[in-house]
C-alpha positions in Angstrom: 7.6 15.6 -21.1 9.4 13.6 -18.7 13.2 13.1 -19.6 14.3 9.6 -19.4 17.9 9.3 -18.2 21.0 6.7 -18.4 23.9 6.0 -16.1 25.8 9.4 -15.8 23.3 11.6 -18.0 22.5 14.8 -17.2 19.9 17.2 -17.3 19.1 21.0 -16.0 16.6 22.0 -14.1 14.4 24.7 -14.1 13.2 25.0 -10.8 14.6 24.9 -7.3 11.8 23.8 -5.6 11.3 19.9 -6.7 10.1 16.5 -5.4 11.9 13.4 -5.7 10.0 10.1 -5.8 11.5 6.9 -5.2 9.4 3.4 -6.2 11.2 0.2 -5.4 10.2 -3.7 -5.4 10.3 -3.6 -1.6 11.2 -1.3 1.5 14.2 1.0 1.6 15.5 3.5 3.2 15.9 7.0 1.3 17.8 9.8 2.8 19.8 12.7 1.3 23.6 14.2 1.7 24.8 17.5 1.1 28.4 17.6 -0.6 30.6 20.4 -1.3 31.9 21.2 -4.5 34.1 17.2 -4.4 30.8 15.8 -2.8 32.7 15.6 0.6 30.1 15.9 3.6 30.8 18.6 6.2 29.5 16.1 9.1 26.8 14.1 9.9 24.5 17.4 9.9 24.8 16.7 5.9 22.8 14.1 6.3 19.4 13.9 6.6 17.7 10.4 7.3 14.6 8.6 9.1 16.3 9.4 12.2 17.0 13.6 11.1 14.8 13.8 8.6 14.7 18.0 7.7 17.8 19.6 7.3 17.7 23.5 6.0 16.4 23.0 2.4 15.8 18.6 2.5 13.0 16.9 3.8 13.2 12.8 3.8 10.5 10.3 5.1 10.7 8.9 8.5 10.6 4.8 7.5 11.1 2.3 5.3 8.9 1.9 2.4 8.5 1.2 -1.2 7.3 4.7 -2.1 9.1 7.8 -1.2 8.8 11.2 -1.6 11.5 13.7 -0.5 11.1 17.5 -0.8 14.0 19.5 -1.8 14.0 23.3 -1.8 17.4 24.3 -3.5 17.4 28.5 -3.0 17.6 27.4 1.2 20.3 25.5 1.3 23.5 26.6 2.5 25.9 28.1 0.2 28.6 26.0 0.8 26.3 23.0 -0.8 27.3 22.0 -4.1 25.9 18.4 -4.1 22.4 16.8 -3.0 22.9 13.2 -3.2 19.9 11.0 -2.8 20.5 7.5 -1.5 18.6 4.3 -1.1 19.5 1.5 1.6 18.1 -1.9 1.9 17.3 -2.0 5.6 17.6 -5.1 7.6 15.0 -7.7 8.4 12.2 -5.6 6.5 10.8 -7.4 3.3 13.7 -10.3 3.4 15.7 -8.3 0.6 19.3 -8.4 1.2 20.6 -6.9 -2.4 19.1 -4.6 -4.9 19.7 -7.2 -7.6 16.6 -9.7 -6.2 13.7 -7.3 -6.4 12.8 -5.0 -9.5 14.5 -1.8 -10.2 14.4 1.2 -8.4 13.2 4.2 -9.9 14.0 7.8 -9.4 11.4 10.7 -10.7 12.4 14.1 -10.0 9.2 16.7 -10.2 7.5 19.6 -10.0 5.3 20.6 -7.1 2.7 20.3 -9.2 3.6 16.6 -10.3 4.9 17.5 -13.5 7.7 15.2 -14.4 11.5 16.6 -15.3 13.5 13.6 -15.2 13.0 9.5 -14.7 15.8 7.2 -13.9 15.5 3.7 -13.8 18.6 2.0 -11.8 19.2 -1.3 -13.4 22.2 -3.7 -13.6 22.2 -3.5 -9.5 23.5 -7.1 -8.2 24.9 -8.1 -4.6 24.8 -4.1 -4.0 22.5 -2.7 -0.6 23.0 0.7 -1.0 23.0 3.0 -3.7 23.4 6.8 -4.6 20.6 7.4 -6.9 20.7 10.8 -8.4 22.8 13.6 -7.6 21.6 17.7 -7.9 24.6 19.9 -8.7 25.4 23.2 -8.6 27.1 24.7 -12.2 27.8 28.2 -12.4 24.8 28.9 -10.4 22.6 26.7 -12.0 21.0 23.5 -11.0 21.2 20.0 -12.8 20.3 16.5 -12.1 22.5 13.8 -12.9 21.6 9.7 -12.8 24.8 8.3 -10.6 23.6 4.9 -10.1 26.5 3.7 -7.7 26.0 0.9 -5.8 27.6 -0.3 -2.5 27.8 -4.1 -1.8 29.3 -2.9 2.1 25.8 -1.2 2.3 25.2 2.5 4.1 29.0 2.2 6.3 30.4 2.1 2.8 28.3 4.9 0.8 29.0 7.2 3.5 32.5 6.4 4.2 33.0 7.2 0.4 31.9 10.6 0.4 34.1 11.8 3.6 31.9 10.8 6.9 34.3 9.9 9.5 31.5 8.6 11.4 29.9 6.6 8.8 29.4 3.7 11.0 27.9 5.2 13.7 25.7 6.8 11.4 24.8 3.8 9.6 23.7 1.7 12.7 22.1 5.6 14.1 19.4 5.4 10.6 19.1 1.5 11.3 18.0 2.2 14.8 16.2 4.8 13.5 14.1 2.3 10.8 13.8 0.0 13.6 11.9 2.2 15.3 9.6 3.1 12.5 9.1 -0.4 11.4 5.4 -1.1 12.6 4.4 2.3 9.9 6.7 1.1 7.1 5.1 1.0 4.0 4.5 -2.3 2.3 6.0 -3.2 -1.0 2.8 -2.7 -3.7 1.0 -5.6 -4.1 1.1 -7.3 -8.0 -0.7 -5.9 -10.7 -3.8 -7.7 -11.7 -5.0 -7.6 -15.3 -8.2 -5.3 -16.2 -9.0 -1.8 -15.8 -7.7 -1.0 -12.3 -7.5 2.9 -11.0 -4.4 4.2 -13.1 -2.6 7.1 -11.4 -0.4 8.8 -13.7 2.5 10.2 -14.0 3.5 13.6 -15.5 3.0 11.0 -23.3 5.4 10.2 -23.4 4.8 9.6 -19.6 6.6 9.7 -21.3 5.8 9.2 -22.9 6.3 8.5 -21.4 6.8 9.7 -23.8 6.3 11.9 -18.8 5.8 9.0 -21.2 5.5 9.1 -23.9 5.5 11.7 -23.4 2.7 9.9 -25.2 5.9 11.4 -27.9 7.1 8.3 -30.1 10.7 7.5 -31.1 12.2 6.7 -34.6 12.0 3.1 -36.0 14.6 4.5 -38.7 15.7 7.3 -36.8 16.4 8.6 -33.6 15.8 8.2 -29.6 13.0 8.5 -27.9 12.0 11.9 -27.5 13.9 12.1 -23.7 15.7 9.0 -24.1 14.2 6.1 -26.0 12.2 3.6 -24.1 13.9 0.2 -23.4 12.9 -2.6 -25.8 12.7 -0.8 -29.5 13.4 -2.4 -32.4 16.2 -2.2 -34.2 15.8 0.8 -36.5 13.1 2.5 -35.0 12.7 6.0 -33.0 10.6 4.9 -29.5 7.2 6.3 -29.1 7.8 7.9 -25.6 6.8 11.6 -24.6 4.7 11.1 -25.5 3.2 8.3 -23.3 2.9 8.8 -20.0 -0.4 9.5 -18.2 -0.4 12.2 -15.3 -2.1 11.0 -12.1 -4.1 12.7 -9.8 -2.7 16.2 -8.4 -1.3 17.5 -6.2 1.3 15.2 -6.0 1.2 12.9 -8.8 4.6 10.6 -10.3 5.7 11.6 -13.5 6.4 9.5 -16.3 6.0 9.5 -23.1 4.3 8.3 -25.5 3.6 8.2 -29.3 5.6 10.0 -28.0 7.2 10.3 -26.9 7.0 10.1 -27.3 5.0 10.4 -26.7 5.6 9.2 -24.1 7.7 7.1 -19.7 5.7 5.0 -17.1 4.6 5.8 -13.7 7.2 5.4 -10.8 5.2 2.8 -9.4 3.8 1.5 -12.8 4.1 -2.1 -14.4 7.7 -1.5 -16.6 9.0 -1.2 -19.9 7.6 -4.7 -21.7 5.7 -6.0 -18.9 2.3 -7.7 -19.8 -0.4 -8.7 -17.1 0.2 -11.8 -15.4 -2.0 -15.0 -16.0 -4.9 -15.4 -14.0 -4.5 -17.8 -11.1 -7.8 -19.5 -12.0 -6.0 -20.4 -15.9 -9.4 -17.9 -17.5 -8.3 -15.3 -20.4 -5.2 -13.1 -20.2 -6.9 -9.2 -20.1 -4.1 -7.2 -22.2 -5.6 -4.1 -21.5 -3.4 -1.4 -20.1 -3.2 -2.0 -16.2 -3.8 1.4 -15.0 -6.8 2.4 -16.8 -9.5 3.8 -14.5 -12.9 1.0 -15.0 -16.2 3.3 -14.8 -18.6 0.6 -13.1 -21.2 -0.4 -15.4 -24.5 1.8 -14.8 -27.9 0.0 -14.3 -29.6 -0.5 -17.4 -31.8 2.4 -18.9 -35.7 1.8 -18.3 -37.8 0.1 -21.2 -40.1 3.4 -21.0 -36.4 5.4 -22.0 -34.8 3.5 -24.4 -31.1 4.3 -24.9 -30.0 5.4 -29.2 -28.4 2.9 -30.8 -24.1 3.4 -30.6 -22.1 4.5 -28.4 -22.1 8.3 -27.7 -20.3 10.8 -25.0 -23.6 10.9 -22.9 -24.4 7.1 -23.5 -25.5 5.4 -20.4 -25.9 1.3 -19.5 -23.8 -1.5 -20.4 -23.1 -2.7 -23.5 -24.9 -6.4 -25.2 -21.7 -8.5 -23.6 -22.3 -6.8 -20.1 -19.0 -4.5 -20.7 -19.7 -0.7 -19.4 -20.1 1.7 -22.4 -17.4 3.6 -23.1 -16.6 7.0 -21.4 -14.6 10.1 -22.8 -12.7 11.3 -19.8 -12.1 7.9 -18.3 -8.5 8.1 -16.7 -7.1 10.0 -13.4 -6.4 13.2 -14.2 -6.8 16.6 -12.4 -8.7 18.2 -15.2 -10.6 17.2 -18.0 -7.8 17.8 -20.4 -5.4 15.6 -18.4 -7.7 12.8 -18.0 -8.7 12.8 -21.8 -4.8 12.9 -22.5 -3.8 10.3 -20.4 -7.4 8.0 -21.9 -5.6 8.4 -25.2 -2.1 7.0 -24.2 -3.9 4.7 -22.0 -5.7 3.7 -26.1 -2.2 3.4 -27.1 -0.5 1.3 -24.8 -3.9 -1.0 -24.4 -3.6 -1.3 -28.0 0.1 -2.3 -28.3 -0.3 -5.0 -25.4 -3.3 -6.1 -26.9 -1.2 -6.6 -30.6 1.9 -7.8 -28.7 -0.1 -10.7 -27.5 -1.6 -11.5 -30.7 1.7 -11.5 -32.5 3.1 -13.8 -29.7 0.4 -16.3 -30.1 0.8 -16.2 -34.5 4.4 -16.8 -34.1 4.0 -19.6 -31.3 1.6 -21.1 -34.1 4.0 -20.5 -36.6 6.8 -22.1 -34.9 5.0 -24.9 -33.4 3.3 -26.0 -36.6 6.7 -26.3 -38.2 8.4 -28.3 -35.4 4.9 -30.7 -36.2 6.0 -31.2 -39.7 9.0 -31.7 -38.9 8.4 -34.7 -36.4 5.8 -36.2 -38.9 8.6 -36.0 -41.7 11.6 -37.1 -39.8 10.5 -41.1 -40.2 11.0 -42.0 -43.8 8.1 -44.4 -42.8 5.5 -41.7 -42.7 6.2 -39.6 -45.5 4.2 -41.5 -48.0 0.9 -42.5 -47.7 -2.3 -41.2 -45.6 -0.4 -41.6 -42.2 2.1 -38.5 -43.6 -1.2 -36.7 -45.2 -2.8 -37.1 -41.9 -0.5 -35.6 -39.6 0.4 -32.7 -41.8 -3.6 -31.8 -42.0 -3.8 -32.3 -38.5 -0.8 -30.0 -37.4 -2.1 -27.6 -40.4 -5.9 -27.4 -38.1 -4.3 -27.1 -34.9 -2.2 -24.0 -36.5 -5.2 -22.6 -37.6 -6.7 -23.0 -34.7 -4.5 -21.0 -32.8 -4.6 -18.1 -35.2 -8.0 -18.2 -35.2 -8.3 -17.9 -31.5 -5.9 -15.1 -31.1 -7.2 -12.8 -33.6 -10.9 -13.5 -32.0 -8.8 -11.9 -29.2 -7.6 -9.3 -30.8 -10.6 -8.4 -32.7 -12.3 -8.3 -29.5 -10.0 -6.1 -27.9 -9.8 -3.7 -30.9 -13.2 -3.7 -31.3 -13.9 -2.0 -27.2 -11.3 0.4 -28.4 -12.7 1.0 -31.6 -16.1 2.4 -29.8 -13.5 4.1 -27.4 -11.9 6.3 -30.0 -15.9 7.0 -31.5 -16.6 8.0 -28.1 -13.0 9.9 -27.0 -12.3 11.6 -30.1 -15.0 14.2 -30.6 -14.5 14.9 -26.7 -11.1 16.2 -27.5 -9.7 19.6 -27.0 -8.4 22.1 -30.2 -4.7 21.3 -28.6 -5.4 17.1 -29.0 -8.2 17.5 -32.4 -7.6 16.8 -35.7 -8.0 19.7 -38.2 -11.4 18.0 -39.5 -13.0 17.9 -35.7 -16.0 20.2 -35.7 -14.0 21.7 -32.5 -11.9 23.8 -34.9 -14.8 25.5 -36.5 -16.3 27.0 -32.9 -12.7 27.9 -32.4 -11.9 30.4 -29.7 -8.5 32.3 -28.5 -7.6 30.1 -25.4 -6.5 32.4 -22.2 -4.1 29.4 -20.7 -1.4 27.1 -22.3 -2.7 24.2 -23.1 -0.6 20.6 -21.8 -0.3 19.0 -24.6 0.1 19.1 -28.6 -1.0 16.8 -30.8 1.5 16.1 -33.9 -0.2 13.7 -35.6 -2.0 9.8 -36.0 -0.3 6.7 -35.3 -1.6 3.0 -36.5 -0.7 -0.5 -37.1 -1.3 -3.1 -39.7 -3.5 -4.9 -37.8 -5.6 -2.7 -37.7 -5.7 0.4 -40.3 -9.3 2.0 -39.3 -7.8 2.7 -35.6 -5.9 6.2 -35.0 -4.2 7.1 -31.9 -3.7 10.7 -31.5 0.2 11.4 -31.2 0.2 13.4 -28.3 3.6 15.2 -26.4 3.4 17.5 -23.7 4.5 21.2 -23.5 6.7 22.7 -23.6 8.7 20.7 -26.2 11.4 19.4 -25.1 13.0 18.2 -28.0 13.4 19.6 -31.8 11.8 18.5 -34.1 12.7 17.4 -37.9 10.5 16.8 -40.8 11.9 14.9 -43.3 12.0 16.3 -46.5 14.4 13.8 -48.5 13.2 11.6 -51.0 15.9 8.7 -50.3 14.4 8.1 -47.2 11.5 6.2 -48.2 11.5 3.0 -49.8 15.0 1.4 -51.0 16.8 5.0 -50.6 19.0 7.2 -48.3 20.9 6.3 -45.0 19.3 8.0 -42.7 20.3 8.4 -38.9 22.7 6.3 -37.4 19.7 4.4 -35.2 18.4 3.9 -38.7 19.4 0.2 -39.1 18.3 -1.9 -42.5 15.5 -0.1 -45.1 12.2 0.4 -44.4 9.4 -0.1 -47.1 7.0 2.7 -47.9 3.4 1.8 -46.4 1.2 -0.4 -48.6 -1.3 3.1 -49.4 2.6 4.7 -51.0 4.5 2.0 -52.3 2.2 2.7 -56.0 3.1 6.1 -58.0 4.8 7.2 -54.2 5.7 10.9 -53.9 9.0 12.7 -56.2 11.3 14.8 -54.2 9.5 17.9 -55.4 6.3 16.8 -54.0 7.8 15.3 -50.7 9.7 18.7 -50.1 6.0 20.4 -50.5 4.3 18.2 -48.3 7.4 18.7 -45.9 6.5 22.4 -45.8 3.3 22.1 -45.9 2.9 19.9 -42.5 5.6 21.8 -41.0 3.2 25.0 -41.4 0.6 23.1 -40.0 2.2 22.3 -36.9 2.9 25.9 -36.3 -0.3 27.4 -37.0 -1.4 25.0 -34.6 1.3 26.2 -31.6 -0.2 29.2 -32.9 -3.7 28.8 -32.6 -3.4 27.1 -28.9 -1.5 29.3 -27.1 -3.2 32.7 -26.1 -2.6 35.8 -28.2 0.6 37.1 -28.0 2.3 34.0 -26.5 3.7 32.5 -29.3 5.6 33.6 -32.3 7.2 31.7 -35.4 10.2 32.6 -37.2 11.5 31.5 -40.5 14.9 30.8 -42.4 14.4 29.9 -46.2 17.6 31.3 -47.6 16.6 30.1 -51.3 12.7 31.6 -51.1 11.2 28.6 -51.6 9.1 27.7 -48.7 6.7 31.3 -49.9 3.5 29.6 -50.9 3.6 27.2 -48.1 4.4 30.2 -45.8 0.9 32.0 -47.0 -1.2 31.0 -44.7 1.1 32.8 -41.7 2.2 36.0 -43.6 -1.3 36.7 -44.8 -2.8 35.9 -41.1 -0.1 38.3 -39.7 1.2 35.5 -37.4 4.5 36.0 -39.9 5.3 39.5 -40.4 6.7 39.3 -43.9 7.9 36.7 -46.0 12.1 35.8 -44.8 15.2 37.4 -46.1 16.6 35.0 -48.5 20.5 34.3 -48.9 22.7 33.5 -46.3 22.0 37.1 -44.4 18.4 36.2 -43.4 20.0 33.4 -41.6 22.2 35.6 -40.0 19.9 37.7 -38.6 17.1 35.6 -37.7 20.0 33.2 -35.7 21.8 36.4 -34.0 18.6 37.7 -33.1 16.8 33.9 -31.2 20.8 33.4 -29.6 20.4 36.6 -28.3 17.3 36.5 -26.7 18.5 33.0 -25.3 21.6 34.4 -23.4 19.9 37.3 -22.1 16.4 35.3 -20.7 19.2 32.5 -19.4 21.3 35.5 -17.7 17.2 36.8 -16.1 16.7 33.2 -14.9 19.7 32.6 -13.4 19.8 35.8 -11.5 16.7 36.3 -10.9 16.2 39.2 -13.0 13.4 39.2 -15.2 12.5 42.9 -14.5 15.7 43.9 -15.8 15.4 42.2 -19.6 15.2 45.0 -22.9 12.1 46.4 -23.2 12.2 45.6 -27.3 12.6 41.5 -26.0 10.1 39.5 -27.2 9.9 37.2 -24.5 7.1 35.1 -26.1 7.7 31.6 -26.7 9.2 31.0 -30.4 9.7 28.7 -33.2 12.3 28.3 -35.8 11.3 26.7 -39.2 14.5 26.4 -40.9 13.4 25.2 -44.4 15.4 23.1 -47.0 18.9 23.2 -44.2 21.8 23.2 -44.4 21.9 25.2 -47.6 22.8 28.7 -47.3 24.4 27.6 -43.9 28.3 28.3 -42.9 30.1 27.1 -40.2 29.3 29.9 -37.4 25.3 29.7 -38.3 26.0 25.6 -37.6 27.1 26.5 -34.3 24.2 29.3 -33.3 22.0 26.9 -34.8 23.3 24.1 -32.3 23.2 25.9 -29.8 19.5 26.9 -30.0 18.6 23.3 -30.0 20.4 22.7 -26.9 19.6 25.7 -25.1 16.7 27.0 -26.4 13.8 24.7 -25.5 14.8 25.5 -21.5 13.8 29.6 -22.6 11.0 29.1 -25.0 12.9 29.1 -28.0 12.1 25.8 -30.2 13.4 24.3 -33.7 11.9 22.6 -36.5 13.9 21.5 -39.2 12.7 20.9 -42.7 15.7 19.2 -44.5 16.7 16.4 -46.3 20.0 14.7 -44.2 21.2 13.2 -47.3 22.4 16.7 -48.4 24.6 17.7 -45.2 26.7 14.5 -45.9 29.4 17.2 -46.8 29.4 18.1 -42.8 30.8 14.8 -42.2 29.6 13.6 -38.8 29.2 17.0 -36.9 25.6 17.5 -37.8 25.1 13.8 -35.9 24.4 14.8 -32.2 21.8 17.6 -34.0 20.1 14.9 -36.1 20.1 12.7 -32.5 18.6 15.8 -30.6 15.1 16.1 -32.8 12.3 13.8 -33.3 11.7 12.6 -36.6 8.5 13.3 -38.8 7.7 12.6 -41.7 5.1 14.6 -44.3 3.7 11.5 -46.0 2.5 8.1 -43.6 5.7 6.3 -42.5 6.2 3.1 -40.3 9.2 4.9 -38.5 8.0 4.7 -35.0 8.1 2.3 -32.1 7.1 2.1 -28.8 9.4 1.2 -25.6 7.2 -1.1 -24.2 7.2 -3.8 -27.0 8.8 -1.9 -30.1 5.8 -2.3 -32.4 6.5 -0.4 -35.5 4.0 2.6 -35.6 2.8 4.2 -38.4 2.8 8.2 -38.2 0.7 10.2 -40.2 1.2 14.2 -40.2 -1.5 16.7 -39.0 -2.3 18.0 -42.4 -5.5 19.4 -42.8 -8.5 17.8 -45.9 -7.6 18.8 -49.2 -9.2 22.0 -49.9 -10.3 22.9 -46.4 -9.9 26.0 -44.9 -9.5 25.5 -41.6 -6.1 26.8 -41.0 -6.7 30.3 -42.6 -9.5 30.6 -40.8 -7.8 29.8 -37.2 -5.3 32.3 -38.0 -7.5 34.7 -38.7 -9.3 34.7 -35.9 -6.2 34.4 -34.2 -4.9 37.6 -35.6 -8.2 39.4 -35.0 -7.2 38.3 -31.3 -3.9 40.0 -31.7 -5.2 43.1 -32.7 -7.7 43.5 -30.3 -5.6 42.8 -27.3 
């Protein structure tokens, strides 16, 4: 999942060898500095630029362009380098652009190799400014981070690089000019507009990112907290954005990085339409195609032969267009290097199709709305025409034209929902164990996987409009983030405060607000979908690579714990009191420090041979209690460090009751993404902050599917 990072935010990194990609609303220059320990430059043999463009360690591009990509390996570069500035210039008399502030934001993704996306940083409130520093890499203790600077220069490149020590800044400056110059006739051109429809969509590391890279997709909190990796721009008020979720992941090698829902799923390519944006208006004034941008259009296949009629439906293998001359559905039907990444960034492209296409429809209801009552207003503002058929009339006609309008937009919608209706028919059944629900026959051929898988899927998310249409809830993995599933009765309905993002009360969903769950029951369910999250970390990963750990100092959490103590995945049930959460928290800090210590040096070789060095998750049922003040801090500290080294947290706690904290539980609350065991309309996305309804990834009523997964699962274990 791609983190999505503010002015001055920071964020380690857990590679040396990355790629930086730059997307901007015209031509720039991009080149790189290398600072001491101050950010001072040695000489102009810090700098790399069109006209030196590799330096030990940095390469930059040659020309101007609206798509860079620069290729930093950090283990080469000199040790006296502390700082790796990248910097974007606006050069002169390519594109017209004078100042950052008249074109579209610059963008910043810093990536794997492979594409994957670590961080995103979108550099707005840019005016008269011609130069900025982007990002900065930094050395700490022998460890690498990124952090988004942002700093803008109205004086241009003379003034950047006089500011970080150059004595020769202007000579330099007019060198890289000369050196653009020269490269002008290959400069890339800005990319051209976005037209509406289903266009070639290369992704971006759900999120997306969401998105949430992303989202993800990985969706954010409408009562609660950020975006998984930052929360997208645009959420509503009291709402957690959808982002890790939602990001879709181009072509590789090389692809940008973005969610979701969300996270959140769930972040936007570098180059993709931003946060908000809807497809412009055809030139020709026809119909307004809401559809996500990016999405990869299969051409329509020549119809199927009378003598081989095609079955009625849509279907995976269906072939030929559909009655309105639309191409059928396809499951798979997105950029993507493998089938897993295409069908995972099809679903976040559902998603974000599917909030544009509700967005629009909303717009047009509220136009109606707001136009209808200015009409009775003007027909009532002349005493004259109140009485009579002359009032009658106008009010009747305004009244038509309103329904008009409504009419017309929900035709749109309905159309819309009703080609990603057949989608979901057709995408679903197509999906993965990682991305299925637990009632997808893919769970009963289940088989031990031998790689990770890229994805989870923690749930459904809907809206009103349309209850009969579930988006999987996709983020990618490794988690990034905590997570939290909310246990506390007040939090539904007219009660509890909630997190600080939570602003106002939020009603239960229409299916709850009759006989809706007691605190006993919601604490069950809490349990019970936590559990079900784990089994499936369990069940995707291959043997061996993935443990869970539990902390129930009261003993409560046993019968929802079966299903992993009887599989084996748990070895025995947890030591209650406030020693079993001791030990279990000495024992993950541990293994934290030392695999940090192996990383950093280089040292894996060298780790205890009684270290389990397999990915792990925390359940911490029914916290804070049995809790004192040096478990908060272990326990803090594995949520900040821990996701780097494998070590993850779930929390399965009711906030209400660690009001006797005060506010030093708040930056923990802030780090997780909130779920909820019963459906919720708690997330939104960043794009237009539709409030999503989440519903957990429990499995039917009296199915067996989980203790059969574990099983086979633990006969994996054994044999291996």
């Amino acid at each position: 999942m791609t983190a999505e990072l503010v002015r001055g935010q920071n964020h380690p990194l857990d590679r040396t060898r990355v790629e930086i990609r730059v997307a901007a609303g015209g031509p720039v220059v991009a080149g790189v500095t290398l600072g001491d320990e101050q950010g001072r430059l040695s000489g102009v043999e810090a700098v790399a630029h069109p006209g030196a463009p590799r330096r030990t360690g940095i390469e930059v591009p040659r020309q101007a362009a609206a798509e860079h990509r620069i290729a930093v390996d950090l283990d080469a570069l000199p040790a006296a380098v502390h700082r790796v500035s990248v910097l974007l210039a606006l050069p002169s008399g390519i594109g017209g652009l004078t100042a950052f502030g008249a074109a579209a934001a610059p963008a910043v993704t810093v990536t794997g190799l492979d594409g994957t996306g670590i961080v995103r940083y979108t550099i707005t409130g840019l005016g008269a400014e011609s130069a900025v520093v982007a990002v900065e890499l930094y050395r700490r203790q022998d460890a690498w981070k990124v952090r988004a600077v942002g700093q803008g220069y109205a004086g241009g490149l003379p003034a950047m690089l006089r500011d970080q020590g150059l004595p020769q800044a202007a000579e330099l400056a007019a060198e890289i000019e000369e050196a653009v110059g020269r490269g002008q006739a290959r400069a890339v051109p800005a990319p051209a507009p976005m037209t509406a429809g289903r266009s070639e969509r290369p992704g971006t590391g759900p999120a997306a990112a969401p998105a949430q890279d992303r989202p993800s997709p990985a969706p954010t909190t409408a009562a609660d907290g950020p975006t998984p990796s930052g929360a997208g721009a645009g959420t509503g008020a009291g709402t957690e954005a959808v982002s890790g979720t939602g990001t879709a992941s181009g072509p590789r090698p090389g692809s940008g990085t973005a969610a979701g829902p969300g996270t959140g799923v769930g972040a936007k390519s570098a180059a993709g339409p931003k946060a908000g944006d809807l497809p412009p208006t055809p030139a020709d004034g026809g119909p307004i195609d809401y559809r996500h941008p990016r999405r990869r259009s299969t051409p329509a296949p020549a119809a199927p032969a009378p003598s081989s009629p095609r079955p009625a439906g849509p279907s995976p293998s269906a072939t030929g267009p559909t009655p309105d001359g639309s191409p059928l559905p396809v499951a798979g039907d997105a950029a993507g290097w493998s089938m897993d990444e295409r069908l995972y960034n099809q679903v976040w492209g559902m998603f974000e199709d599917l909030a544009r296409s509700v967005a629009a429809y909303r717009s047009a209801a509220d136009f109606a709305e707001t136009r209808l009552e200015q009409e009775l207003d003007r027909a009532l503002a002349d005493p004259r025409a109140r009485l009579g058929t002359a009032g009658d009339a106008a009010r009747a006609t305004a009244r038509d034209k309103h329904a008009t309008l409504v009419t017309q937009a929900r035709a749109a919608l309905d159309r819309d929902l009703a080609q990603l209706t057949a989608e979901s028919e057709v995408v679903e059944p197509a999906l993965p164990t990682a991305f299925a629900r637990w009632d997808n026959p893919v769970w009963q051929g289940y088989h031990v996987p031998l790689e990770r898988p890229m994805a989870l899927r923690l749930g459904d998310l809907h809206l009103p409009e349309v209850l009969d249409l579930r988006i999987p809830m996709l983020v990618r993995l490794p988690l990034e983030r905590g997570l939290w599933i909310d246990s506390g009765p007040d939090s539904y309905g007219r009660g509890g405060p909630g997190p600080e993002r939570d602003i106002g009360r939020r009603e239960l969903p229409g299916a709850l607000t009759d006989g809706a769950p007691d605190g006993a029951e919601l604490r069950r369910l809490a349990m019970e979908s936590a559990v079900a999250i784990a089994a499936r970390l369990l069940a995707i990963h291959p043997a061996g690579e993935f443990a869970v750990q539990v902390i129930d100092p009261a003993g409560a959490a046993a019968p929802a714990l079966a299903p992993l103590v009887e599989s084996g995945a748990l070895p025995a049930y947890p030591l209650p009191g406030a020693k079993g959460v001791a030990a279990v928290l000495e024992e993950l800090t541990r293994r934290v420090e030392l695999v940090q210590m192996a990383v950093r040096h280089r040292a894996a070789d060298a780790l205890p041979v009684d270290l389990d060095t397999a990915e792990q998750l925390l359940i911490v049922h029914d916290f804070p209690h049995g809790f004192d003040d040096r478990a908060l801090t272990r326990l803090r500290y594995l949520a900040d460090e821990g996701p780097a080294v494998g070590v993850h947290l779930m929390l399965v706690a009711d906030r209400a009751q660690s009001r006797e904290y005060g506010p030093v539980l708040d930056p923990l609350w802030r780090s997780l993404l909130r779920l909820t065991p019963v459906p919720d309309a708690h997330l939104a996305d960043p794009w237009v902050g539709h409030a999503w309804t989440y519903e957990p990834p429990l499995a039917p009523p009296g199915s067996q599917v989980v203790r059969q997964v574990l099983g086979r699962l633990a006969a994996a274990r054994r044999a291996s």
